[in-house]
C-alpha positions as CSV (number, residue, x, y, z in Angstrom):
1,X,-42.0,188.9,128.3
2,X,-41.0,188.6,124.7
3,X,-43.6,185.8,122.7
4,X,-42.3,182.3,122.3
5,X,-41.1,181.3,118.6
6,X,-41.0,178.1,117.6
7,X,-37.5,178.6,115.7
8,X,-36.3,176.0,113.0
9,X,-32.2,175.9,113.3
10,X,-30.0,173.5,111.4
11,X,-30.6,169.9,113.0
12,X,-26.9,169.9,114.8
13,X,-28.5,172.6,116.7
14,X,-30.0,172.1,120.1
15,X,-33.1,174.7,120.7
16,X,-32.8,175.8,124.2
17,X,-35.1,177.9,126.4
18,X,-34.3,179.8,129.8
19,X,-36.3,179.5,133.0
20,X,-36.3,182.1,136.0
21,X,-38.4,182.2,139.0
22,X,-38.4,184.3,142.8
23,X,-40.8,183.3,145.7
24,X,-40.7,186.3,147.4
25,X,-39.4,189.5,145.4
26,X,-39.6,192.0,148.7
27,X,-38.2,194.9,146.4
28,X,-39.4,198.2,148.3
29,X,-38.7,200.0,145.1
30,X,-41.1,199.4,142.3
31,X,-38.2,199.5,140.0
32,X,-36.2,197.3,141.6
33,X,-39.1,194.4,141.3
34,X,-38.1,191.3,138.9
35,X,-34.4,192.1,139.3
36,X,-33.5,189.0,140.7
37,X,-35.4,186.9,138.4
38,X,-33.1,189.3,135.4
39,X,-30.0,188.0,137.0
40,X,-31.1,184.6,136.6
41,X,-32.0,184.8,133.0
42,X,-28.6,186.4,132.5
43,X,-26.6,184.2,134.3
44,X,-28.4,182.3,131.6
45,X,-27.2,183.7,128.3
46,X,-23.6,184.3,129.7
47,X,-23.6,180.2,130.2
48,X,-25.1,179.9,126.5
49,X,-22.0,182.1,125.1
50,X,-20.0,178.6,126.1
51,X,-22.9,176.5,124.0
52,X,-22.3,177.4,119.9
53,X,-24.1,174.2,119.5
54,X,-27.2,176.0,121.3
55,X,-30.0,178.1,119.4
56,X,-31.8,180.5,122.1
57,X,-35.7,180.4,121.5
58,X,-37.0,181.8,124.3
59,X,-37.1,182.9,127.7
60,X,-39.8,182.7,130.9
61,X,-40.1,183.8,134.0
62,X,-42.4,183.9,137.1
63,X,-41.6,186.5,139.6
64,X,-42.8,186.5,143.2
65,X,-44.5,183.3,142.9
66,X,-43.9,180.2,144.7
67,X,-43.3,176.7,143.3
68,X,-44.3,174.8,146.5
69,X,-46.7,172.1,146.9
70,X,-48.1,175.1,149.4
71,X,-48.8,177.6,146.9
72,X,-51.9,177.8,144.4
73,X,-50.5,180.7,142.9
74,X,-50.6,180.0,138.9
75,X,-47.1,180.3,137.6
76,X,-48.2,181.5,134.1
77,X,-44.7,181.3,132.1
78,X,-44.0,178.2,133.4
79,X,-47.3,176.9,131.8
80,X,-45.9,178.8,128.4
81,X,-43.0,176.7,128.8
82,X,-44.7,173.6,129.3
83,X,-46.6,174.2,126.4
84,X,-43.8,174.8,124.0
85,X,-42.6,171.5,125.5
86,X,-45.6,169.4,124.5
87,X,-45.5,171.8,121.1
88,X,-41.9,169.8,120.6
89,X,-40.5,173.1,120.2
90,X,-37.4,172.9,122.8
91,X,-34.9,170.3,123.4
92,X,-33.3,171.9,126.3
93,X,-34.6,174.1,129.1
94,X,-31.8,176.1,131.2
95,X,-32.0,177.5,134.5
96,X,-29.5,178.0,137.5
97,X,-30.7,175.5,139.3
98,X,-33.7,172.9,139.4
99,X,-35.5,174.2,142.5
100,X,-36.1,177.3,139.9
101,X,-38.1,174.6,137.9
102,X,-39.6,172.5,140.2
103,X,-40.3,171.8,144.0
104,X,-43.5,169.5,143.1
105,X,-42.5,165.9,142.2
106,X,-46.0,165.4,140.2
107,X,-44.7,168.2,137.6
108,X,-41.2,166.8,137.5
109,X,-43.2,163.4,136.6
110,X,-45.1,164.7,134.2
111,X,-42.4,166.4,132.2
112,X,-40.6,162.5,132.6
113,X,-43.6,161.0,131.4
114,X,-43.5,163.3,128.1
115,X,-40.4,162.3,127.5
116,X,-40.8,158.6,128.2
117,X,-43.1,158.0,126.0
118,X,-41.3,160.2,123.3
119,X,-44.3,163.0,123.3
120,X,-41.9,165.9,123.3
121,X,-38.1,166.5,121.4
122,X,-37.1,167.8,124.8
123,X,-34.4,165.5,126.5
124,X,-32.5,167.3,128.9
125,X,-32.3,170.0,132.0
126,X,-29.6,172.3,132.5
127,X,-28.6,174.3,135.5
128,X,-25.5,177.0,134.9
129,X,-24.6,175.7,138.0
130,X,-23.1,172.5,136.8
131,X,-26.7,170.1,136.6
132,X,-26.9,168.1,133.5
133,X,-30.1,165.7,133.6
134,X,-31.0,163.8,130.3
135,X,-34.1,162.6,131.2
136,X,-33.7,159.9,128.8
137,X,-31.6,157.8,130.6
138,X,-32.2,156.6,134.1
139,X,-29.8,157.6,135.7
140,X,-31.2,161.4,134.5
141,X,-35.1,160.5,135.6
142,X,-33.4,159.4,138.9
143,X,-31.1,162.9,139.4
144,X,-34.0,164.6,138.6
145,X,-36.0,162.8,141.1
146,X,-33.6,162.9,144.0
147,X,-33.2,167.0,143.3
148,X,-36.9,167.6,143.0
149,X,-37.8,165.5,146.3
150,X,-34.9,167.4,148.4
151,X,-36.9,170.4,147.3
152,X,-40.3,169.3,148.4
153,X,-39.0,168.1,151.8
154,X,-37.0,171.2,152.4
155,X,-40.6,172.6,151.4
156,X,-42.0,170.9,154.2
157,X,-39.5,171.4,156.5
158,X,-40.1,174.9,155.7
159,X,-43.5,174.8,156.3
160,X,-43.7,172.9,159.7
161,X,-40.9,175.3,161.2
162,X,-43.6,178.4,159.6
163,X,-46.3,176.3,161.3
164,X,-44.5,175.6,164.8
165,X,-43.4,179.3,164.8
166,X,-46.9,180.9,164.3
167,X,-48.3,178.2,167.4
168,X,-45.9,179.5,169.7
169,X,-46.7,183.2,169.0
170,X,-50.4,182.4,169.7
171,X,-49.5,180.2,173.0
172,X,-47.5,183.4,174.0
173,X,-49.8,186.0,173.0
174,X,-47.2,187.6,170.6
175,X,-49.0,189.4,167.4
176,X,-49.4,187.7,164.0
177,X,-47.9,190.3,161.8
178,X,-49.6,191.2,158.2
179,X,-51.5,194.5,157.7
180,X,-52.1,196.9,160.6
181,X,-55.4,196.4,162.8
182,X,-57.5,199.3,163.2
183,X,-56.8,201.4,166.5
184,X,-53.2,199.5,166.8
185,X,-50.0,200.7,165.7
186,X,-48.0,198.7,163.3
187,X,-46.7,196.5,166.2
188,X,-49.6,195.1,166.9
189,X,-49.6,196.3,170.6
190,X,-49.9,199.8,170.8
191,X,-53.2,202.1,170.6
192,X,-54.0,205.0,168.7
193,X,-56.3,206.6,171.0
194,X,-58.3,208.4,167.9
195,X,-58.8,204.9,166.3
196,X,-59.6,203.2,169.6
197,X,-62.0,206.2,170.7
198,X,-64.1,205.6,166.6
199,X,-64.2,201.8,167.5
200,X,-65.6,202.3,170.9
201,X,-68.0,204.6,169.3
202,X,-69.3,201.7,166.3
203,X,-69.4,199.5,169.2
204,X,-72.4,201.9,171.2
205,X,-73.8,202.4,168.4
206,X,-74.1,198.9,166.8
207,X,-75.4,198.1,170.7
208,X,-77.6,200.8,170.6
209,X,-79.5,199.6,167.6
210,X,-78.5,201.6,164.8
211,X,-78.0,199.8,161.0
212,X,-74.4,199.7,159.9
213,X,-75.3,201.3,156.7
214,X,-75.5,204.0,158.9
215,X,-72.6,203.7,160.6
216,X,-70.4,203.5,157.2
217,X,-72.3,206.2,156.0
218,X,-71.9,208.9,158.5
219,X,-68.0,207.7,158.7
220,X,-67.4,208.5,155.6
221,X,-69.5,211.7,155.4
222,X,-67.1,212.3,158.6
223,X,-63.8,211.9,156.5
224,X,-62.7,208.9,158.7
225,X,-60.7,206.3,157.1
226,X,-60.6,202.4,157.4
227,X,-57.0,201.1,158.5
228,X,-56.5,201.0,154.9
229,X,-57.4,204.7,154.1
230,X,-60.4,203.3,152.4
231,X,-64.2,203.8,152.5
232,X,-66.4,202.1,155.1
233,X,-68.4,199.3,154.1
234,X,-71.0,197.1,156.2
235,X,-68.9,194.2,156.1
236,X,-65.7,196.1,156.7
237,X,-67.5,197.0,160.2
238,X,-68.6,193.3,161.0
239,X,-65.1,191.7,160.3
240,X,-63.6,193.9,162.5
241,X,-65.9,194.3,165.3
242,X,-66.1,190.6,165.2
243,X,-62.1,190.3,166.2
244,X,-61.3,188.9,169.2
245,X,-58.2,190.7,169.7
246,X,-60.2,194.1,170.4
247,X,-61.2,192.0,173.9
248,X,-57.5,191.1,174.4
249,X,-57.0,187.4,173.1
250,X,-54.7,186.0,170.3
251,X,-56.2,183.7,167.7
252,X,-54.7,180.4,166.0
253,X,-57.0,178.0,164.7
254,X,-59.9,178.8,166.7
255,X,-58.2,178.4,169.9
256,X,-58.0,181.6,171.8
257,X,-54.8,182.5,173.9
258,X,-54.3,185.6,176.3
259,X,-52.8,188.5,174.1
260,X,-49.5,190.5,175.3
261,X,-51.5,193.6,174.2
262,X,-54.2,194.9,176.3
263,X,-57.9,194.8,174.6
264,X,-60.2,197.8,174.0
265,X,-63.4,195.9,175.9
266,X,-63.7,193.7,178.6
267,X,-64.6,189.7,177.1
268,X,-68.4,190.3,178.6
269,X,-68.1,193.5,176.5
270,X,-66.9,192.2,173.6
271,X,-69.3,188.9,174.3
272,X,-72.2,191.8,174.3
273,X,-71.5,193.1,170.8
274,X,-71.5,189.8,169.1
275,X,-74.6,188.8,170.0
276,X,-75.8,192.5,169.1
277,X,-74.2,191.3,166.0
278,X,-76.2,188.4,165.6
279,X,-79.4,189.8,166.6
280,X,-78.6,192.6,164.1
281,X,-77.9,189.6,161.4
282,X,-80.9,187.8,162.3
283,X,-82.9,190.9,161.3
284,X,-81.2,191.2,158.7
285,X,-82.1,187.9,157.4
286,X,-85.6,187.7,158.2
287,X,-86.5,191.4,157.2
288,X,-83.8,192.5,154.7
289,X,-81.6,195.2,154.5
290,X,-83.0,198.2,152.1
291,X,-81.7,201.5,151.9
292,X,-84.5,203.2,150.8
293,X,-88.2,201.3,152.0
294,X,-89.3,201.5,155.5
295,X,-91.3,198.7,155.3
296,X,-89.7,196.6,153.1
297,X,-89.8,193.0,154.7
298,X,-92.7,193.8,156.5
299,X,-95.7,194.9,153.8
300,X,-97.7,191.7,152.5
301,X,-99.8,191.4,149.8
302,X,-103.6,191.4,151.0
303,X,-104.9,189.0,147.6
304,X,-101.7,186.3,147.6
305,X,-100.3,187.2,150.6
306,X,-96.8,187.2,149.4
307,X,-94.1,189.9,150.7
308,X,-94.3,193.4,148.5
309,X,-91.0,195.2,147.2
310,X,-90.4,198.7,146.9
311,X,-89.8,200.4,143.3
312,X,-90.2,203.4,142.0
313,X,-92.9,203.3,139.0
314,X,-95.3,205.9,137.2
315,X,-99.2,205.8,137.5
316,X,-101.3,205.0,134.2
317,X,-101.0,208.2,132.6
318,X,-98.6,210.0,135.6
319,X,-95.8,212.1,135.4
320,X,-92.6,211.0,137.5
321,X,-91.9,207.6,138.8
322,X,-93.0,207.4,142.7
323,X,-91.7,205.2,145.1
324,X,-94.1,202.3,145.8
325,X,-94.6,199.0,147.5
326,X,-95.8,196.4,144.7
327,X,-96.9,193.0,144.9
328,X,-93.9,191.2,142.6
329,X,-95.9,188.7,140.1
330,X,-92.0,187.4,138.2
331,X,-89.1,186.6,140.1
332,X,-85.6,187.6,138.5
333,X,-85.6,184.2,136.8
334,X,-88.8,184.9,135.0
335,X,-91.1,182.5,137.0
336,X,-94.2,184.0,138.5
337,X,-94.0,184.0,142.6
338,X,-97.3,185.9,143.7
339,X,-100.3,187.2,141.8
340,X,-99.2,191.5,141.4
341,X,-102.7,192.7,141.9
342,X,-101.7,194.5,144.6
343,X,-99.4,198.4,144.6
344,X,-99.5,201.3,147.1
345,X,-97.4,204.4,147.7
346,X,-95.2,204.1,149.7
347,X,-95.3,207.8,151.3
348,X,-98.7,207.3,152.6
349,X,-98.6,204.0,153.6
350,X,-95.2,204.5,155.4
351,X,-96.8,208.2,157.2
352,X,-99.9,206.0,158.3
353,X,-97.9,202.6,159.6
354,X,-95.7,205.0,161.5
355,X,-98.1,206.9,163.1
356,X,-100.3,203.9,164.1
357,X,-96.7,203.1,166.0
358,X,-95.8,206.4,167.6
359,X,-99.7,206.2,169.0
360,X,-99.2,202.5,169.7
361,X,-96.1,203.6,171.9
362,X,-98.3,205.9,174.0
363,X,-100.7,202.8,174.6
364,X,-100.6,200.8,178.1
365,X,-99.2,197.7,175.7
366,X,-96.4,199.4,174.7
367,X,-95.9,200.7,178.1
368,X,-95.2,197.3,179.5
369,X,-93.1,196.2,176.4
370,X,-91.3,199.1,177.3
371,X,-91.0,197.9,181.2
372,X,-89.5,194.7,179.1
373,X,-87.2,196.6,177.1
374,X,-85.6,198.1,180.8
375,X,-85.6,195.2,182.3
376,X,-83.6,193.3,179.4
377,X,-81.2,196.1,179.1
378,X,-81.0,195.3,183.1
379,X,-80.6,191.5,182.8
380,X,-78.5,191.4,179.7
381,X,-75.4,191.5,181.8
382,X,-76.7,188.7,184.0
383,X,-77.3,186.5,180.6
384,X,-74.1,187.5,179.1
385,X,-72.7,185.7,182.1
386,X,-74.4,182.9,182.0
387,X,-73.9,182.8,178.2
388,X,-69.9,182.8,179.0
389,X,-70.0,180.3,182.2
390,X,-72.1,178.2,179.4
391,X,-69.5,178.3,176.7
392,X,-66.4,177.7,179.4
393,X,-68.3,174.5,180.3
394,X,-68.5,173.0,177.0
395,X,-64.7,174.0,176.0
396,X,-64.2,172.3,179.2
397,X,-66.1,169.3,178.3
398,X,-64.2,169.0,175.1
399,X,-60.9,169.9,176.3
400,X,-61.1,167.2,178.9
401,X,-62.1,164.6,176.7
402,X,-59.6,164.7,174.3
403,X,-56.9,165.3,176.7
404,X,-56.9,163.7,180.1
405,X,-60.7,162.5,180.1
406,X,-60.9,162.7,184.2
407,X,-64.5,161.5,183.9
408,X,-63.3,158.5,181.8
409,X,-66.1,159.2,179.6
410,X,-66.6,156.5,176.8
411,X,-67.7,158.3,173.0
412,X,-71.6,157.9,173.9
413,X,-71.0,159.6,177.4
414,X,-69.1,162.3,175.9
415,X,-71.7,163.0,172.6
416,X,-74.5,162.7,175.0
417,X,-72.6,165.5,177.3
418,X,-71.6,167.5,174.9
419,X,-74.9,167.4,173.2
420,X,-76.8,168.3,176.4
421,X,-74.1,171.1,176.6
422,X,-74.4,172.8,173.3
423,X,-78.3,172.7,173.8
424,X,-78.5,174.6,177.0
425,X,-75.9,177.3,175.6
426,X,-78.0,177.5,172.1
427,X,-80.7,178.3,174.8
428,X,-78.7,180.7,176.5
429,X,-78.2,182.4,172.6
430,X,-81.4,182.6,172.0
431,X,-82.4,184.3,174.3
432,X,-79.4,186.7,174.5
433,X,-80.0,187.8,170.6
434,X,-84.1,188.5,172.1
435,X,-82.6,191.1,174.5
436,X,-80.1,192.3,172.7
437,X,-82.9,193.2,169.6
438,X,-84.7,195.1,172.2
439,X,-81.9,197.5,172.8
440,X,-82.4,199.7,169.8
441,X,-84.9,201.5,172.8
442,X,-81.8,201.9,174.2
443,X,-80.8,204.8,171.6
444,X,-83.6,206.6,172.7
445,X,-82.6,209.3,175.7
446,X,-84.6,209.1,179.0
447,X,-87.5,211.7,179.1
448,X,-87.4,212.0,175.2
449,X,-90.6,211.0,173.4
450,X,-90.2,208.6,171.1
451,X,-91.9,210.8,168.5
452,X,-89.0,213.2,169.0
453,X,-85.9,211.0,168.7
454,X,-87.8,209.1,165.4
455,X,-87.9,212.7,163.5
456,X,-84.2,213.3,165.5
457,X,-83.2,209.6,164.2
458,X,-83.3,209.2,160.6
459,X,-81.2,206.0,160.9
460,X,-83.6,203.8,158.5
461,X,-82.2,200.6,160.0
462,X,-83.0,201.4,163.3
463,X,-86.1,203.1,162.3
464,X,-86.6,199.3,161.1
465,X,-85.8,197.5,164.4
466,X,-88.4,199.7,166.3
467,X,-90.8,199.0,164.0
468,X,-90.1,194.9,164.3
469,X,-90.4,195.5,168.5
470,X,-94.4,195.8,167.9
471,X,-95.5,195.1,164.1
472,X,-95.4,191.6,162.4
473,X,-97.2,192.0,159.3
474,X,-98.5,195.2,157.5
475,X,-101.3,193.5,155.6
476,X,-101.9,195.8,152.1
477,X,-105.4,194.9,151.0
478,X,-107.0,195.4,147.1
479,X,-108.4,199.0,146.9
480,X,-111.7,200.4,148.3
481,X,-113.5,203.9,147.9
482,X,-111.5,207.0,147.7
483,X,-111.2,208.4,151.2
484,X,-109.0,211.3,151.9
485,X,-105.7,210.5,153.9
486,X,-104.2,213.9,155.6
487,X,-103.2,215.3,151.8
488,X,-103.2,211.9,149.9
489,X,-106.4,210.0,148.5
490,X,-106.0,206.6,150.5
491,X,-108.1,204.6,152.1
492,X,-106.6,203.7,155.5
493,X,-109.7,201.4,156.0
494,X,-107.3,198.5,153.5
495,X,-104.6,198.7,155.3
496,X,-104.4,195.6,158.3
497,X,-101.7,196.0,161.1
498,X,-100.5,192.9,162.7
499,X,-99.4,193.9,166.0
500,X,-96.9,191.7,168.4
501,X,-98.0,193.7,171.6
């Protein structure tokens, strides 16, 4: 795009600038790109050849960018045209038709308002195609009106036919379009029984307990590629595991229609790993996510007791930085949050809390958490049901009320019902994402001890979830004698386990 000059002609001279624009420039070949809006602007100059009494001072163009009063897209020439406008430094702007310029009324108005009230030297639009609008008159403001409102409604029109079409794909099932989903073919329909065999596998495994940090990591360590040929990344495994069309169902505007392509999971299945989703979330939330501190989320300061963070930091007089859990005086903000009295290594303090668990899994307590653990894998199926039967009931609720309303339920009935509804299947939630936590046992193969499968596991996430199945609080108090830890000097005496079972 050459830069805009404000040229100075001889006053018989009108100073004219050229406008092109493309919504959708589809060109497959990179070099073919912005040809259409080239054929505009020369469609231009052959037009000013006929003009003598025109001086040429510059031309814009927006490619691939719509105009409609559906678009946010910036159209950054236009904007350097308007600008050279309110600069006074064009008279005329030419284009091969007005649509080019506008499809918004408000812009058409406020380039009519400009010239109004005599803020600008421009005075008139010209198409090539025979459009001559001297907004100076009225009978110009009202062409220029009636041109730029058949575009907008033809916009509309546009966009309720877009709208009506994508509603009747989702009633019938049909696929959206856009980018490929992972484990379908282009179509939208068809597996790829590689892709569907690694999404059945992220689905166990998110089930089974294990962090997707994890996950993304050993996928890519595995050389398998995201639909987009792309690393994995946490969230790139939530937003598609979180799809309903993996269970079958189309989506439009959180309705959910029966899909002409046959899921990967059954909808309890696919019921199952969102809440494993949520309970995994939940964690998440309440815990954290670190990559590197086992007990991150779970250490407390014994003085302040605020939550420590891990770091890697030197000794008074050490040599390398060792990974520690520290009591965090400042925030990131500068404001002091707990008292930072309190630091431990984390090696020792990570080898004791874990085998304090290990032993604590060989206890009687454990053994009937354990018993819980079976039994929720057991019932989990039973609560997904009712979890489902729950939901159907409150889409049913709503869906009658707004439609046919059998029950005849005035607004208090139905807020009442509907409030009664959404609390029992909250319940129902609840206590799904409580048994779906415990699953991370799950991971762990019958007549293994545990012992073996956490050296066998080195999942830190999951690692992390066993760990919140029996610990609440590891309580890091200030320092006493120098007692001998296995090789470490550490008193074990300072450090308080708070135990769920």
């Amino acid at each position: 795009m050459p830069s805009v000059q404000v040229l100075a002609g001889p006053h018989s001279l009108q100073r004219v600038a050229d406008y092109a624009r493309l919504s959708d420039d589809d060109a497959k070949d990179p070099a073919a790109r912005g040809e259409n809006v080239a054929i505009q602007l020369d469609e231009c100059a052959v037009f000013r050849l006929s003009r003598p009494d025109w001086l040429h001072v510059a031309s814009f163009d927006d490619n691939d960018i719509s105009a409609s009063s559906y678009s946010s897209e910036e159209r950054e020439d236009f904007e350097k045209l308007m600008a050279l406008v309110r600069a006074s430094g064009v008279d005329i702007i030419l284009c091969v038709e007005v649509t080019r310029l506008f499809r918004k009324p408000l812009e058409a108005e406020a380039l009519i308002d400009l010239v109004w009230s005599k803020k600008t030297s421009l005075h008139t639009i010209v198409t090539t195609r025979g459009g001559y609008y001297d907004l100076r008159t009225s009978v110009g403001r009202k062409a220029i009106r009636d041109a730029v409102n058949t575009a907008a409604g033809e916009s509309d029109n546009i966009s309720d036919r877009v709208r009506s079409k994508k509603a009747a794909q989702a009633r019938h099932g049909l696929p959206n379009g856009g980018s490929r989903a992972y484990g379908f073919e282009p179509d939208g329909i068809t597996h790829i029984p590689h892709e569907r065999a690694i999404w059945l596998e992220i689905r166990r495994r998110v089930i089974q307990g294990e962090s997707l940090a994890s996950i993304a990591v050993d996928l890519n360590a595995r050389e398998i590629p995201t639909v987009k040929g792309r690393r994995w990344e946490r969230q790139t495994i939530v937003r598609m595991l979180s799809w309903p069309r993996y269970m079958g169902k189309r989506e439009h505007h959180g309705t959910l229609y029966d899909a002409c392509w046959d899921g990967f999971v059954t909808p309890e299945e696919w019921e199952e790993l969102q809440i494993a989703l949520k309970a995994y979330k939940r964690f998440i939330h309440s815990r954290g996510d670190p990559y590197k501190y086992l007990l991150s989320g779970f250490a407390f300061c014994g003085i302040c007791g605020k939550r420590m963070y891990g770091k890697r930091s030197c000794d008074p007089g050490g040599d390398a930085p060792k990974p520690r859990y520290r009591c965090k005086k400042f925030d990131s903000a500068g404001s002091q949050r707990a008292c930072g009295r309190i630091s431990r290594l984390a090696e020792p303090l990570e080898d004791f809390v874990t085998e304090a668990i290990l032993y604590r899994f060989d206890s009687e307590e454990f053994a009937r958490a354990l018993a819980e653990t079976e039994d929720a894998a057991d019932g989990l199926g039973e609560a997904l049901a009712e979890h489902q039967a729950k939901r159907q009931r409150l889409d049913a609720l709503i869906a009658d009320y707004y439609g046919d309303n059998p029950d005849n339920l005035g607004r208090d009935q139905f807020m009442l019902a509907k409030e009664a509804a959404e609390a029992s299947l909250n319940s129902v939630t609840k206590r799904l994402e409580k048994l779906s936590a415990k699953r991370s046992l799950v991971a762990v193969p019958i007549d293994t001890p545990l012992r073996d499968a956490w050296a066998n596991m080195p999942d830190l996430g999951w690692r992390r979830q066993i760990i919140g199945l029996v610990i609440d609080k590891v309580i890091v108090k200030s320092a006493g004698g120098k007692y001998r830890y296995k090789r470490w000097i550490f008193d074990t005496s300072r450090i308080e386990i708070i135990w769920k079972v």
